[in-house]
C-alpha positions as CSV (number, residue, x, y, z in Angstrom):
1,X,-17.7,-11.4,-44.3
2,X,-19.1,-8.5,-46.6
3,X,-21.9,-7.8,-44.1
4,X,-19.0,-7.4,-41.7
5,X,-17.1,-4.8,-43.9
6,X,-20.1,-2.4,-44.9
7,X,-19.7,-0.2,-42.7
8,X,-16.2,0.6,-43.5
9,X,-16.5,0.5,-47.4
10,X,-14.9,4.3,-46.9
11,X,-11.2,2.9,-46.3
12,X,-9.3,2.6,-49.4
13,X,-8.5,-0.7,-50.8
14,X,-5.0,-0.8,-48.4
15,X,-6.6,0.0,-45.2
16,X,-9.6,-2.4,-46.1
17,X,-6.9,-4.9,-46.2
18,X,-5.9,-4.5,-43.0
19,X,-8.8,-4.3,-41.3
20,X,-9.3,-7.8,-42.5
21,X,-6.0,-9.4,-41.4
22,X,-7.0,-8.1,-38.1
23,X,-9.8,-10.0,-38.0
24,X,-8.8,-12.8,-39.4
25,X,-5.8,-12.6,-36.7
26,X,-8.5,-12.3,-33.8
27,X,-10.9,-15.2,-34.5
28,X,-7.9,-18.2,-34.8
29,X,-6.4,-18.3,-31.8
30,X,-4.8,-21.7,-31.4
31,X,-6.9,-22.4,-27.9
32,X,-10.0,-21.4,-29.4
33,X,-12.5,-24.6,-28.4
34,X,-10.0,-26.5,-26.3
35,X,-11.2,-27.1,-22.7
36,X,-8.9,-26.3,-20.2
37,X,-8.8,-28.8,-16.7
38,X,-7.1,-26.8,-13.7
39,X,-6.4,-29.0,-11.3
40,X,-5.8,-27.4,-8.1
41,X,-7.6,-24.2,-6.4
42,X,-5.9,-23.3,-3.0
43,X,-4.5,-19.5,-2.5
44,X,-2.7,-19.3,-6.1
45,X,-4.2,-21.5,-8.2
46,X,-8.2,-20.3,-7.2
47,X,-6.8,-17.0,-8.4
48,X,-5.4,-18.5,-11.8
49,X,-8.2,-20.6,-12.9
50,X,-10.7,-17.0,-12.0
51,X,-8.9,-15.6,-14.7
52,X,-9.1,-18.3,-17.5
53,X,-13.2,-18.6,-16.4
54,X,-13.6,-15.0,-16.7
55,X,-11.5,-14.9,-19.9
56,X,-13.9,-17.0,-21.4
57,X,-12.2,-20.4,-21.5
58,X,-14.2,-23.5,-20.8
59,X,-13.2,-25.0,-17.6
60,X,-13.2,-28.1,-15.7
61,X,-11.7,-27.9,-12.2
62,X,-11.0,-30.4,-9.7
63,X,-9.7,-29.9,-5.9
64,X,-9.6,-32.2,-3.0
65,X,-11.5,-29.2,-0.9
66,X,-15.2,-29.2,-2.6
67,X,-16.1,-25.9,-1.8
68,X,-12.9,-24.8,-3.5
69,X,-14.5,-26.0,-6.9
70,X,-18.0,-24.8,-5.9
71,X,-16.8,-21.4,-5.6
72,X,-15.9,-21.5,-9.2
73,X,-18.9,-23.6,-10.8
74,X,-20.7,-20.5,-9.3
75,X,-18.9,-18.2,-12.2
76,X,-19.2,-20.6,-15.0
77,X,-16.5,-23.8,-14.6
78,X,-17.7,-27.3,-14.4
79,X,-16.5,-29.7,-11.6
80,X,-15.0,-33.1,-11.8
81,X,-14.7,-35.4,-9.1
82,X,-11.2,-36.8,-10.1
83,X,-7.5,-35.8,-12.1
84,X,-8.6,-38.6,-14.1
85,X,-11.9,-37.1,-14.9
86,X,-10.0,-33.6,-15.8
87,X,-8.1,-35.5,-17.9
88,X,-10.7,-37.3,-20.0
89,X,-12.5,-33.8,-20.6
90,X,-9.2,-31.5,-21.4
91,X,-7.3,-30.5,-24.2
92,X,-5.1,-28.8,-21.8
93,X,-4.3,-29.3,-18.5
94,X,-2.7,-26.8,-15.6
95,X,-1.6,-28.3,-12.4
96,X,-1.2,-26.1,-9.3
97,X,0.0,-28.4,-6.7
98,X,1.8,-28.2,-3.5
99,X,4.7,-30.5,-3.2
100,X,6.7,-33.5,-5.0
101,X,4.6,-36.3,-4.1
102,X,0.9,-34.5,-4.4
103,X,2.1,-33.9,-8.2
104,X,3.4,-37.5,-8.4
105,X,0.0,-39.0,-7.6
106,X,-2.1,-36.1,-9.0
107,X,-0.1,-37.0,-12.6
108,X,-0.6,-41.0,-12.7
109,X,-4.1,-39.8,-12.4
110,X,-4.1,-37.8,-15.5
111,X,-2.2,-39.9,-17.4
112,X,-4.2,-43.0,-16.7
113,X,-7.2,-40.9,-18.7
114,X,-5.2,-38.1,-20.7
115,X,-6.1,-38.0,-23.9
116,X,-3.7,-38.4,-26.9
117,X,-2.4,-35.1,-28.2
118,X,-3.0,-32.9,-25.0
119,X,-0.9,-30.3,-23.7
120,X,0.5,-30.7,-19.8
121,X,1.7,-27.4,-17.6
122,X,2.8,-27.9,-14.3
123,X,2.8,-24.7,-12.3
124,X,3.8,-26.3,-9.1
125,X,7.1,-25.6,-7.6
126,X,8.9,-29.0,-7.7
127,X,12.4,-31.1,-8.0
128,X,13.4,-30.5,-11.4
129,X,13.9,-34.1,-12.2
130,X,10.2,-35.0,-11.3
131,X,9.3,-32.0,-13.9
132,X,11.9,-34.2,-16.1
133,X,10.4,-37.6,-15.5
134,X,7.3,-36.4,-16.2
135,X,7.6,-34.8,-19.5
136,X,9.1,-38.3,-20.8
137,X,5.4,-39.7,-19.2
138,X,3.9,-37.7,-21.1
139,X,5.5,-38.3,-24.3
140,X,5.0,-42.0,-24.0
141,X,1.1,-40.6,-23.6
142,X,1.4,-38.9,-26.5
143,X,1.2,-35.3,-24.7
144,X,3.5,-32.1,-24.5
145,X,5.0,-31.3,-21.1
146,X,6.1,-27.8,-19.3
147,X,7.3,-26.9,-16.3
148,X,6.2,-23.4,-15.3
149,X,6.1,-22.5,-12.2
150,X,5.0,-19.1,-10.7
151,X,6.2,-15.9,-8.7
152,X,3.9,-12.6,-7.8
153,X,1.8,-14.2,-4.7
154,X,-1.8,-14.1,-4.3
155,X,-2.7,-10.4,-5.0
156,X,-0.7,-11.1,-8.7
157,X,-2.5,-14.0,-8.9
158,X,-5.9,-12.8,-8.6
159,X,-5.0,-9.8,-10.9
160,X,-3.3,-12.1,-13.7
161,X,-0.1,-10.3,-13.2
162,X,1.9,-13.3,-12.4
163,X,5.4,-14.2,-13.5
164,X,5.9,-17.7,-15.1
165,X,9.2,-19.5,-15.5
166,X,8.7,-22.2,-18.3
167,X,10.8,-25.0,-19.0
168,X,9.7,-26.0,-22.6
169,X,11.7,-28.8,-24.7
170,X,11.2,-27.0,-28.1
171,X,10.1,-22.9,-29.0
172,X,6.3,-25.1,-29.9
173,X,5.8,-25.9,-27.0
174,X,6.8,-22.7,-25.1
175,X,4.3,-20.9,-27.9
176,X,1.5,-23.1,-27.0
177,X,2.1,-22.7,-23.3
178,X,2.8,-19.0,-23.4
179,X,-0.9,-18.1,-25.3
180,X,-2.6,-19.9,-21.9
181,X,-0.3,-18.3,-19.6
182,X,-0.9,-15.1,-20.5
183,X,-4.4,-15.1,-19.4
184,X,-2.8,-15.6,-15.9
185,X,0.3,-13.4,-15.7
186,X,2.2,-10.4,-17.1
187,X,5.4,-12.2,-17.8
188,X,6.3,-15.2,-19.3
189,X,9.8,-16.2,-19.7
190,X,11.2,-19.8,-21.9
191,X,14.2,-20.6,-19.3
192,X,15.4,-23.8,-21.1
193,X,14.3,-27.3,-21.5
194,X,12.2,-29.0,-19.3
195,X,13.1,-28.5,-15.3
196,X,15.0,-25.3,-16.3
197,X,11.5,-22.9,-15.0
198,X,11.6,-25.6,-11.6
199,X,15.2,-24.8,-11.7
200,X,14.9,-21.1,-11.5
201,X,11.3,-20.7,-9.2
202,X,13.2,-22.7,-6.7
203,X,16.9,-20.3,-6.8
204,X,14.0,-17.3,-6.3
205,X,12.4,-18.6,-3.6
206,X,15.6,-19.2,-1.6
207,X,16.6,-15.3,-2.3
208,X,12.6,-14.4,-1.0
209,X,13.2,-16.4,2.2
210,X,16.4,-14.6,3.0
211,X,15.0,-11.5,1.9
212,X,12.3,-12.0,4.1
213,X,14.3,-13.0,7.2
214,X,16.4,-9.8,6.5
215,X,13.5,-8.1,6.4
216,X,12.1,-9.3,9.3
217,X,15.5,-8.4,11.3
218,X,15.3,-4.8,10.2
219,X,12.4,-4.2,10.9
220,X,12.4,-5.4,14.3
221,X,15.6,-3.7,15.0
222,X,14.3,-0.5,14.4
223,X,11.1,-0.9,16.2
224,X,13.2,-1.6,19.2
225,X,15.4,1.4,18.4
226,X,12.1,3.9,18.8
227,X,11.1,4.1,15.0
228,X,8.1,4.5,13.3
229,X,7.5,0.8,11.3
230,X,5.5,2.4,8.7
231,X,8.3,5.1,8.8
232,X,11.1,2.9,8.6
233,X,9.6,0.8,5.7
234,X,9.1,4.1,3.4
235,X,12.8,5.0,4.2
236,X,13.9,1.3,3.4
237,X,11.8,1.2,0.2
238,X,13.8,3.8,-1.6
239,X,17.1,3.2,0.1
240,X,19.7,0.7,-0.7
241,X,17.9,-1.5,1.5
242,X,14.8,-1.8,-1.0
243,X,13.5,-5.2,-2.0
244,X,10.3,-7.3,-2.7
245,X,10.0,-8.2,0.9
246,X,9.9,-4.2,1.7
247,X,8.0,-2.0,-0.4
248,X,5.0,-4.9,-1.7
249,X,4.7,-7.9,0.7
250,X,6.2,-6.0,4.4
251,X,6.1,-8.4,7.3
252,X,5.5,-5.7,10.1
253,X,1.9,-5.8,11.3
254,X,0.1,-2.5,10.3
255,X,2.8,-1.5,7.9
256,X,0.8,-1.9,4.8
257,X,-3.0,-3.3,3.4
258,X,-4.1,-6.3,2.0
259,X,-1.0,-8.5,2.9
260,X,-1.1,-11.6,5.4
261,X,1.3,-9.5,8.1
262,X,-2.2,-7.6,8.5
263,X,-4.2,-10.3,8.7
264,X,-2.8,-12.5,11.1
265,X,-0.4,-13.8,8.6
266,X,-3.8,-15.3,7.0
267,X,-3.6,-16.7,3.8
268,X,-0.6,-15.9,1.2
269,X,2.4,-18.4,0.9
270,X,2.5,-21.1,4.1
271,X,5.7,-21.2,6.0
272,X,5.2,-25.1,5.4
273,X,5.6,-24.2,1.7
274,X,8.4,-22.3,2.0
275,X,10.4,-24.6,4.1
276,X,9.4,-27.5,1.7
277,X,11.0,-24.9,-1.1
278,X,14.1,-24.3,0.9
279,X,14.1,-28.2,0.9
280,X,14.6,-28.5,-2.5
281,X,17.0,-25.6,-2.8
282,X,19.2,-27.3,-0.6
283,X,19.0,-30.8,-2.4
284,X,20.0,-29.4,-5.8
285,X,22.5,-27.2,-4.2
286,X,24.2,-30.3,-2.6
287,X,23.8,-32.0,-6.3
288,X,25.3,-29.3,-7.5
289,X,27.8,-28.9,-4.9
290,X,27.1,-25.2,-4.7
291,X,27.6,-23.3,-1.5
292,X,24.1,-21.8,-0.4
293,X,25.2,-20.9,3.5
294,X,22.5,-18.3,4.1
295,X,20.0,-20.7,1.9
296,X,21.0,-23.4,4.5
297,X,20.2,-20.9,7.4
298,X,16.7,-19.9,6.2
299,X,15.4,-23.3,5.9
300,X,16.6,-24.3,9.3
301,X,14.7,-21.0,10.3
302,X,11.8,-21.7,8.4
303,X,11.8,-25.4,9.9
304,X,12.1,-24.1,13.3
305,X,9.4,-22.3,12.4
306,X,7.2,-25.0,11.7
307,X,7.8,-26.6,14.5
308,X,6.7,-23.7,16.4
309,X,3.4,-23.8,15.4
310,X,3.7,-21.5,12.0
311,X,3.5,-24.1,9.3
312,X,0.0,-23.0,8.5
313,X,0.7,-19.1,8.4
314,X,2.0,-16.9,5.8
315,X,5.7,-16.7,5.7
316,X,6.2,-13.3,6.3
317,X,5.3,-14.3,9.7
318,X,9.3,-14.5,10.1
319,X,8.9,-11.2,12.1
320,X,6.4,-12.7,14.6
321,X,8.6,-15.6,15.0
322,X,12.2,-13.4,15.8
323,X,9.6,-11.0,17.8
324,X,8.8,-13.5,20.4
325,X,12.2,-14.7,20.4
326,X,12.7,-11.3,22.1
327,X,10.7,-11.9,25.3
């Protein structure tokens, strides 16, 4: 430590002090020498586990698409061939999974191997009561379990800008889950207990699929009423009319870079996805008995949609779909 401080043996006694609470502060994070298993690499988790590989946390990955894991090994992670194998190597463990019963299966992997005292976080976007049902697994494991799914899309992904909603049974385990997240996002918010951050990704996404579909309907109105798109989405982007599905993630071909409407509706977040989100919208609202008439609408939309041949693009595609509904 003193051949640290010699080149500061100017400071006076107080400011000496300092400097070595600071560095004290910096050298015991709580996650230094854990390994951290990501489990899970398609358009939003590839982006997430990026970050904690180029943050300097020791990774082990696993995916079901090999070349998904390869194209991380490349910066540094190490592969495994199972969840279970994940599992056996990690002292924590993100999930990044797409529906109910991929995370059901994925998680009797993981806690067939887990080991005792690890630290679960499910960023899928799930029913609630699986998030519940699993956190009382894990405790019978011997583990911590949160819920904390994820908003931003890939672009916030990639950056580490994403927004996580965490369901976290005590203020512990929402510390221990909020120093990983923070590698991966910008804000990270303790909603509740357990199935509260499921609860809240899934009320968002059935606001983003309206939005979208309102979107989508302005847009193509105005085209068809002579105006400019990239016009029209500069006037609606500062107007009253202004929302998410506007001004960062537009659905109109051409209108802005680097979002799926501009590439085919490539990549991004699948129509499948978002119907299977509207899904679960609708079963809590019907458990809740809450009217959701325009969250009804969307997911017949979106399941239209699916059947149409979008499943597998972006769902901003919404605008291509009420387009050819046109001709």
């Amino acid at each position: 430590m003193s051949a640290f401080l010699k080149p500061c043996q100017f400071l006076t006694k107080q400011g000496l002090f300092r400097h070595q609470v600071k560095f004290f502060s910096v050298s015991s994070s709580r996650l230094d020498g854990e390994t951290v298993g990501f489990i899970g690499l398609g358009n939003m988790g590839r982006g997430m586990a990026d970050n904690l590989i180029t943050k300097g946390h020791s990774v082990v990955l696993y995916d079901v698409v090999p070349e998904a894991v390869d194209a991380l090994t490349a910066k540094g992670a190490r592969g495994a061939t199972s969840p279970a194998e994940v599992a056996a190597e990690s002292d924590l463990i993100v999930t990044m999974l797409p529906n109910n019963a991929i995370v059901s299966n994925v998680y009797e992997g993981i806690f067939g191997s887990v080991k005792s005292g690890s630290f679960l976080i499910d960023s899928s976007t799930v029913d609630p009561a699986l998030s519940k049902d699993l956190a009382v697994k894990a405790a019978s494991a011997g583990c911590q379990f949160v819920d904390a799914p994820v908003s931003g899309g890939i672009n916030a992904a990639s950056a580490g800008t994403l927004t996580f909603m965490v369901g976290a049974n005590t203020d512990e385990d929402f510390a221990k889950a909020e120093e990983l997240l923070s590698k991966m996002g910008a804000k990270i918010t303790h909603c509740g207990g357990v199935g509260t951050g499921g609860a809240v990704k899934i009320c968002n996404n059935m606001l983003l699929a309206v939005s979208m579909i309102g979107t989508s309907e302005a847009m193509n109105l105005g085209i068809k009423l002579g105006l400019d798109p990239k016009l029209l989405a500069g006037i609606l982007g500062s107007a009253t009319g202004r929302c998410w599905s506007v001004d960062t993630y537009n659905p109109c071909p051409g209108v802005m870079e680097n979002v799926p409407s501009s590439n085919d509706y490539k990549g991004g977040f699948g129509t499948a996805l978002m119907t299977k989100d509207l899904g679960l919208a609708q079963d809590a609202a019907t458990r809740a008995q809450a009217a959701t008439p325009l969250g009804s609408l969307s997911h017949q939309i979106y399941r239209v949609m699916c059947n149409a041949g979008y499943a597998e693009k972006d769902f901003s595609s919404a605008f291509k779909f009420l387009r050819e509904q046109d001709k």
